[in-house]
C-alpha positions as CSV (number, residue, x, y, z in Angstrom):
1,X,48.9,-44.2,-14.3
2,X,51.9,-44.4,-16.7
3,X,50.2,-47.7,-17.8
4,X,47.0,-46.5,-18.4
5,X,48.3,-43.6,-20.5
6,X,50.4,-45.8,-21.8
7,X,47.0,-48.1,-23.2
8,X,44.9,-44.8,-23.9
9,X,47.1,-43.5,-26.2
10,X,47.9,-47.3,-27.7
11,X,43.6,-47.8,-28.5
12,X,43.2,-43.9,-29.1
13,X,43.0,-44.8,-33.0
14,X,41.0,-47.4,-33.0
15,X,37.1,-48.1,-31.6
16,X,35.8,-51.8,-29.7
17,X,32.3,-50.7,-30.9
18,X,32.0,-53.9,-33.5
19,X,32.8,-55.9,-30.0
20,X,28.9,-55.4,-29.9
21,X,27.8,-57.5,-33.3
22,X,28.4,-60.4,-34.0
23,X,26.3,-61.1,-37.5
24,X,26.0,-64.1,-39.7
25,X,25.5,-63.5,-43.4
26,X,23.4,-65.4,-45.5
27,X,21.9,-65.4,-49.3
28,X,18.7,-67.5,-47.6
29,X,16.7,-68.2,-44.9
30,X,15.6,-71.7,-43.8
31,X,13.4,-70.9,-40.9
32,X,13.8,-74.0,-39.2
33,X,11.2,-74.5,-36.7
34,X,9.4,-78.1,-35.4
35,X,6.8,-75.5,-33.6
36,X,5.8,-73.1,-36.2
37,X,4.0,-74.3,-39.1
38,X,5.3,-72.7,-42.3
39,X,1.9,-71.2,-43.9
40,X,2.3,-68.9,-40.4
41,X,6.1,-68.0,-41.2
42,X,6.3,-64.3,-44.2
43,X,9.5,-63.4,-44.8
44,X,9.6,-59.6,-46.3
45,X,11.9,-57.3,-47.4
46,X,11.8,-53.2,-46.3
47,X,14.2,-50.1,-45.6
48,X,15.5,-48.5,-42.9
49,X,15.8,-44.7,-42.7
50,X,18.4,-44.5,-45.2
51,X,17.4,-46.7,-47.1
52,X,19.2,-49.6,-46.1
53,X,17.6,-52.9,-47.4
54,X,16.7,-55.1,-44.4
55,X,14.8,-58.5,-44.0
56,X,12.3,-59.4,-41.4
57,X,9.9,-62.5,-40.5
58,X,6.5,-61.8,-40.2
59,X,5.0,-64.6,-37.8
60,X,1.1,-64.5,-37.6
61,X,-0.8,-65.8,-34.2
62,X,-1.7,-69.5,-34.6
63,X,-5.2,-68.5,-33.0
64,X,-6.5,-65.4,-35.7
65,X,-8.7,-63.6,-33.0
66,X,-5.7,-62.9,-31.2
67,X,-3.9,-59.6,-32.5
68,X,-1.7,-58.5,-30.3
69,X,1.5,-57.6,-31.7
70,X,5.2,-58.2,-30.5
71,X,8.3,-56.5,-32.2
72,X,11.2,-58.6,-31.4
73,X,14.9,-57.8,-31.6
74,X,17.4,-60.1,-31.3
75,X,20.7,-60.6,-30.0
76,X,24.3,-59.7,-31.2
77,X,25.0,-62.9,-32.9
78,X,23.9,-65.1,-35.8
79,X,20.6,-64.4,-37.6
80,X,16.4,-64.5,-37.9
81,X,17.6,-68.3,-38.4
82,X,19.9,-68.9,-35.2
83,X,17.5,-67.1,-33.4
84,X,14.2,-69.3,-34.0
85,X,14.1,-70.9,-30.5
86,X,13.5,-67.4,-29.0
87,X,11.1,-66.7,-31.3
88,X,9.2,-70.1,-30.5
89,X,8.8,-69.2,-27.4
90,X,7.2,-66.1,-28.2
91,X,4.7,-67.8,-30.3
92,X,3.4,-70.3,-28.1
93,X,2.4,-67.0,-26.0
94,X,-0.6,-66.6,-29.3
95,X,0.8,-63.2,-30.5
96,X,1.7,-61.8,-33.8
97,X,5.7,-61.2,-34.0
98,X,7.4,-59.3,-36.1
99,X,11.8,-59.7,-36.3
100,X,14.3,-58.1,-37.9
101,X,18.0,-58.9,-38.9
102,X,19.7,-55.7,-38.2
103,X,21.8,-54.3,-41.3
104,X,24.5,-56.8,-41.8
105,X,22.9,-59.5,-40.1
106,X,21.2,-62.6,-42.4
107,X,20.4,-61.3,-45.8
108,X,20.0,-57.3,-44.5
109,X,22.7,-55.1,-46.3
110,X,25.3,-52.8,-44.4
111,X,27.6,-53.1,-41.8
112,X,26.2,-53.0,-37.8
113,X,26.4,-49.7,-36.2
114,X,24.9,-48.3,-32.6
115,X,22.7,-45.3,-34.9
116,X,22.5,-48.2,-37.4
117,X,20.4,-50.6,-34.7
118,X,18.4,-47.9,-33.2
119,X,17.6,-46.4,-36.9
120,X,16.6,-50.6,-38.0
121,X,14.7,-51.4,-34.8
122,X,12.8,-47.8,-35.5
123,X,12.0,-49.0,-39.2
124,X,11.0,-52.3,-37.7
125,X,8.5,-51.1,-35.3
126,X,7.1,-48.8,-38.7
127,X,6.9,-51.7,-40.5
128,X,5.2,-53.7,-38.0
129,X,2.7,-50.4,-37.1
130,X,1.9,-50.2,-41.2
131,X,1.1,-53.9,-41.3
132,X,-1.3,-54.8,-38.3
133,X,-2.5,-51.1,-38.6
134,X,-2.0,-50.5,-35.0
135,X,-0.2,-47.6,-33.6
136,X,3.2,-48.3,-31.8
137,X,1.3,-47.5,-28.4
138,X,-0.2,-50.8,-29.1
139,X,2.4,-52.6,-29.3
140,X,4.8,-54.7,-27.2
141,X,9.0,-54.8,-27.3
142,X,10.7,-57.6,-26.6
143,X,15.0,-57.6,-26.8
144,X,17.4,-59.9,-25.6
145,X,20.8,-59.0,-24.9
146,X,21.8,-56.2,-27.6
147,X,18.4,-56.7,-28.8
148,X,17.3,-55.0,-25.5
149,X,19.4,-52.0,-26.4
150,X,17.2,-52.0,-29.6
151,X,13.8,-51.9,-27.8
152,X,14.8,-49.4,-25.0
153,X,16.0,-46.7,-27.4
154,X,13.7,-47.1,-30.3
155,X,11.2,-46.8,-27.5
156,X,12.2,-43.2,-26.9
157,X,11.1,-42.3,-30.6
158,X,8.0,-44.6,-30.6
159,X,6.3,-45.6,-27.4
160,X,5.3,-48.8,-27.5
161,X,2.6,-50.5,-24.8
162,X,5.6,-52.3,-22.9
163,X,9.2,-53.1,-23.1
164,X,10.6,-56.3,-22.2
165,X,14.3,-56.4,-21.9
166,X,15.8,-60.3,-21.5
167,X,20.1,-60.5,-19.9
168,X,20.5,-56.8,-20.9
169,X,24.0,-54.8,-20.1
170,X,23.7,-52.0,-18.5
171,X,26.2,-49.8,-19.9
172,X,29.4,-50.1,-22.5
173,X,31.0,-49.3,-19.2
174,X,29.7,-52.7,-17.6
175,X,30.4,-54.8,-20.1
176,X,34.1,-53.6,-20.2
177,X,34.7,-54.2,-16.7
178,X,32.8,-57.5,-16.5
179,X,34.8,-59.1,-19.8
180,X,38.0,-57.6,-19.9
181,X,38.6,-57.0,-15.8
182,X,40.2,-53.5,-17.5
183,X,39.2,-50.5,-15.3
184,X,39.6,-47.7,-17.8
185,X,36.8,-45.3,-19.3
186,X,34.4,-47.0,-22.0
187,X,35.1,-43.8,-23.9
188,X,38.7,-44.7,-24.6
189,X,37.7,-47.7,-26.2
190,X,34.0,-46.8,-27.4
191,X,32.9,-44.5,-29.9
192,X,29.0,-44.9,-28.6
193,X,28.5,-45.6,-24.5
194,X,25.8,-48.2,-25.2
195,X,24.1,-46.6,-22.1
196,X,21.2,-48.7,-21.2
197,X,20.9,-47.1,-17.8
198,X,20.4,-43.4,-19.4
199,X,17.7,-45.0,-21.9
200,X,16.0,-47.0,-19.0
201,X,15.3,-43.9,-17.1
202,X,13.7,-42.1,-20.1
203,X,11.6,-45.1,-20.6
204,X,7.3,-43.4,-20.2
205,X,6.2,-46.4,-20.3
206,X,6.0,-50.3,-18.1
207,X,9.1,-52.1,-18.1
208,X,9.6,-56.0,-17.5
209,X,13.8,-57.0,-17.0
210,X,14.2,-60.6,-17.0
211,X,17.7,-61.6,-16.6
212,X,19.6,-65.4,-15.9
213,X,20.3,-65.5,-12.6
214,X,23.3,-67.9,-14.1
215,X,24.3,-65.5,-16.9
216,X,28.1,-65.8,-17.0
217,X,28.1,-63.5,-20.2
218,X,26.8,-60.2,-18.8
219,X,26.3,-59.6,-15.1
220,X,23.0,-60.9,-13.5
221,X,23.5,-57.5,-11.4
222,X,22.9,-55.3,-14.8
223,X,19.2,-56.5,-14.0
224,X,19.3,-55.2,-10.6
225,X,21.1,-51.6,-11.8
226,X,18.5,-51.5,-15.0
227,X,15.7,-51.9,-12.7
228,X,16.9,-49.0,-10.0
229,X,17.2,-46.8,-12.9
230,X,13.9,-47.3,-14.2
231,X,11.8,-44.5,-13.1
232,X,8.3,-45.8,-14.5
233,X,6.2,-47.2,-11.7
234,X,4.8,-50.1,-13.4
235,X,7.9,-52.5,-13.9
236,X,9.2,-55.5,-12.5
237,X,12.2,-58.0,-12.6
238,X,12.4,-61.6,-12.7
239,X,15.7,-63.4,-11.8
240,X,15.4,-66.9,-13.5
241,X,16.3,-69.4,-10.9
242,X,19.7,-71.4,-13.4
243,X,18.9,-68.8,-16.0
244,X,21.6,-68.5,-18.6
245,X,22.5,-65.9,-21.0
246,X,20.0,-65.9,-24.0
247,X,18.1,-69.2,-22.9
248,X,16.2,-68.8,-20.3
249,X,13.5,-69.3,-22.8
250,X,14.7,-73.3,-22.6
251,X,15.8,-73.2,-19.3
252,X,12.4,-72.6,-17.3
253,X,10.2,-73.1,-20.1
254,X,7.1,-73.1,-18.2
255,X,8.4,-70.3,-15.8
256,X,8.6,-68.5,-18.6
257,X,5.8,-68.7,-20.7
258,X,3.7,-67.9,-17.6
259,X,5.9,-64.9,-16.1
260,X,6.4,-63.5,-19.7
261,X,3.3,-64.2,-21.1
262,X,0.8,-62.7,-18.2
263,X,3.4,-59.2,-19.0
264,X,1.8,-59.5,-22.4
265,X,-1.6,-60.3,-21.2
266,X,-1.6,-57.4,-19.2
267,X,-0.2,-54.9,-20.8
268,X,-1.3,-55.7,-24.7
């Protein structure tokens, strides 16, 4: 106990929150992608709520009578441009995507925040909304990692069609325990609980978790905790056989573009 006191009052002036991002800065965007042809890749500028400048990538379907839309948010490190592969895979499902470099990510301006996220990923989905001209209800949410954070909370202020979460935490809580082995309170270290759990069960509407059954980064058993929370009847969760954390895009391919891609079919 002395020890633990002892480490409380040792952290009580500082905050792990930034623990979370990992961003990579840069004055351009290359785009690199062998999959998706160039005329099909937009880059834009827009605001957040407060009027932080942000940059985004507007990908259009390569087959134009297909309009569904995906908003997707990406994970805690690097940028639109370390984070093509993901996006490839999304595209070879023939949907619109739009993706956002959170403030302080790429070329967006700021510093990464937990409000700061939610308040991006909100002006994201608007963006998206004003530019297809479909309602959010129309639209599906795809986040890995932190990204998934993104999706299920933005989702409480506008209700997409679905929510697809890819290798999500759980909680703050979770990820302390699982990376550190330290079995103290996320509040003594956290200023935001990063509660993935709470927002899970608020979620109205269907929920696919996909998670690496070989993730070594955040516990394949968040998944499992996400899903039980859930209160929505129409979910699911897919443990990818040799899944790993962030690629299990590349590491069943087929798997999923068929697992992920009937979701869409079925609920866009």
């Amino acid at each position: 106990m002395i020890a633990l006191n002892l480490l409380g009052s040792l952290l009580g002036c500082m905050t792990l929150d930034p623990f979370f991002f990992n961003p990579t800065e840069t004055s351009q965007y290359g785009f690199p992608s062998d999959v998706i042809p160039p005329d099909a890749l937009e880059e834009v500028a827009f605001e957040s709520g407060d009027g932080t400048q942000l940059y985004g990538l507007w990908i259009a379907s390569e087959r134009p009578a297909r309009d569904p839309v995906v908003v997707y948010f990406h994970g805690n490190s690097g940028n639109l441009d370390t984070n093509m592969s993901q996006v490839e895979a999304l595209y070879g499902l023939d949907v619109n995507i739009f993706t956002v470099d959170y403030r302080g990510y790429g070329r967006s301006e700021g510093s990464p925040s937990h409000d700061g996220l939610i308040q991006d990923g909100i002006a994201a989905v608007d963006y998206a909304t004003e530019r297809s001209g479909k309602d959010s209800s129309e639209l599906g949410y795809v986040g890995l990692s932190l990204g998934g954070f993104v999706g299920l909370h933005v989702a409480s202020e506008r209700p997409p069609a679905t929510v697809v979460t890819h290798d999500l935490f759980a909680s703050a809580q979770d990820m302390l325990g699982d990376n550190t082995g330290l079995d103290v309170p996320a509040g003594w270290l956290f200023d935001s609980g990063f509660d993935n759990l709470e927002a899970a069960a608020a979620l109205e509407v269907p929920y696919f978790i996909t998670h690496g059954a070989e993730d070594d980064y955040i516990n394949p058993e968040c998944a499992y905790r996400l899903y039980d929370a859930a209160t929505v009847e129409d979910k699911d969760l897919w443990m990818v056989p040799q899944g790993t954390h962030g690629w299990t895009h590349t590491d069943q391919p087929e798997l999923y573009q068929a697992k992920v891609g009937a979701w869409l079919d079925d609920h866009l």
